[in-house]
N, C-alpha and C positions, 0 to 999 in steps of 0.2 A: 928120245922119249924118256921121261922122266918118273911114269908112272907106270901100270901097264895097262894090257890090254886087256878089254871087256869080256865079261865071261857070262853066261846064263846061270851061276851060281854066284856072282856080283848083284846081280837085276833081283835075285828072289831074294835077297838079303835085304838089297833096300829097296824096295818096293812096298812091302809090309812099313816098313820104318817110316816111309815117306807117307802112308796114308795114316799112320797112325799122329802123325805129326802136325796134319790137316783133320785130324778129325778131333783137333782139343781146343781149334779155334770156331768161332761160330759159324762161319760159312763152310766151312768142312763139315761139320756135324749137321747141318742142313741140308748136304749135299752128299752125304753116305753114297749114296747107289751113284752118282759119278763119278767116284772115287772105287767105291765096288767094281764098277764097271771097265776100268783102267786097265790098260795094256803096254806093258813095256818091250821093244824089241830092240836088237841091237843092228845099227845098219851102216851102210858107208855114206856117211853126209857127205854133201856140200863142204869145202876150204873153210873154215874156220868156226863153223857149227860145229858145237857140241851136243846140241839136242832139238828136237822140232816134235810139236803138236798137230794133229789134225784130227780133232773132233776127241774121241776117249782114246785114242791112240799117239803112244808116245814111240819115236825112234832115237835113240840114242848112236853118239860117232861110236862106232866099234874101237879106235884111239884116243877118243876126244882131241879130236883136232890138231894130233900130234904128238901131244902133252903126255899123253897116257893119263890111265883113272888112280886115285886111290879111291881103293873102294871100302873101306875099313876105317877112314880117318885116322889111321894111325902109321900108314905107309910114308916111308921114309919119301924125298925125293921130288916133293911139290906137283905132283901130277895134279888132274883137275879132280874135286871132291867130288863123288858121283850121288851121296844123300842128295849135298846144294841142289847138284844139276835134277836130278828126278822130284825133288820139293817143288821146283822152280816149273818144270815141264806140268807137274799136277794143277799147278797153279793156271794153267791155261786150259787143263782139262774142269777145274773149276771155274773158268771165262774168265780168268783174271787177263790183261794185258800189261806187257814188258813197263818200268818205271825205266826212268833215267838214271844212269848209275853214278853218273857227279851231282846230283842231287837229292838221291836214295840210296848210299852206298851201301850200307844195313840192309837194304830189305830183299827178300828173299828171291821178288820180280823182277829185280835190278835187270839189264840188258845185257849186261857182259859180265865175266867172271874171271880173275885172272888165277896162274897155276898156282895150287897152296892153298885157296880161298876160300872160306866156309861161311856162308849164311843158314838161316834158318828159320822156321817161320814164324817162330816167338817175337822174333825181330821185327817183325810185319805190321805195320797200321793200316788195317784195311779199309780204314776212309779216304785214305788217298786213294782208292782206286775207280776203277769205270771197267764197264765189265765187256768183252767181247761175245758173245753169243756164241759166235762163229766156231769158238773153239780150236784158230787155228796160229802158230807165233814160232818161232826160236829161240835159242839161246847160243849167243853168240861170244867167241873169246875176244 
């Protein structure tokens, strides 16, 4: 593991960071109290998730997938970015659905994430998107 392991004082760090990141583009700011509304936890996924949505509720790999998190972007060691991954999981608490990552590799909803890797949601054209209702997706390495 490359990175470490997830903390309850990682998640209250970017969890603010990650809505405030979604609240400068316009469906974030439209969508305040889904974002308000938002729950991070940390849990043991599934082999090669790093993150999973269901409805305002986000779980997070307690290792991410192995890799371990940087959770500070400035950790040595390529763990997986944990802003990207909780940006990316809000994005599904805002009904957004996973893009294709060889032909979105920039954008924040990409479907995989490799260790070291940062998106963000400035990055984001959100006409490419279709929106899920359901509220429910992964994010997978």
């Amino acid at each position: 593991m490359d990175g470490v392991a997830l903390t309850d004082a990682n998640v209250a760090r970017a969890l603010p960071q990650a809505i405030a990141a979604w609240e400068q583009t316009p469906l974030g700011a439209s969508q305040a109290d889904a974002l308000a509304g938002a729950s991070v936890q940390i849990a043991d996924l599934p082999s090669g998730l790093l993150g999973i949505t269901e409805g305002q509720s986000v779980y997070l790999s307690r290792d991410a997938a192995g890799f371990g998190w940087s959770p500070d972007r400035v950790t040595p060691g390529g763990g997986m970015d944990l802003l990207t991954v909780v940006e990316h999981e809000l994005g599904h608490v805002l009904g957004l659905v996973d893009v294709n990552t060889a032909t979105h590799p920039a954008d924040i909803m990409a479907d995989s994430l490799s260790a070291g890797q940062r998106r963000d949601v400035s990055d984001t054209i959100f006409s490419n998107y279709a929106f899920n209702r359901r509220g429910g997706s992964a994010l997978a390495v």
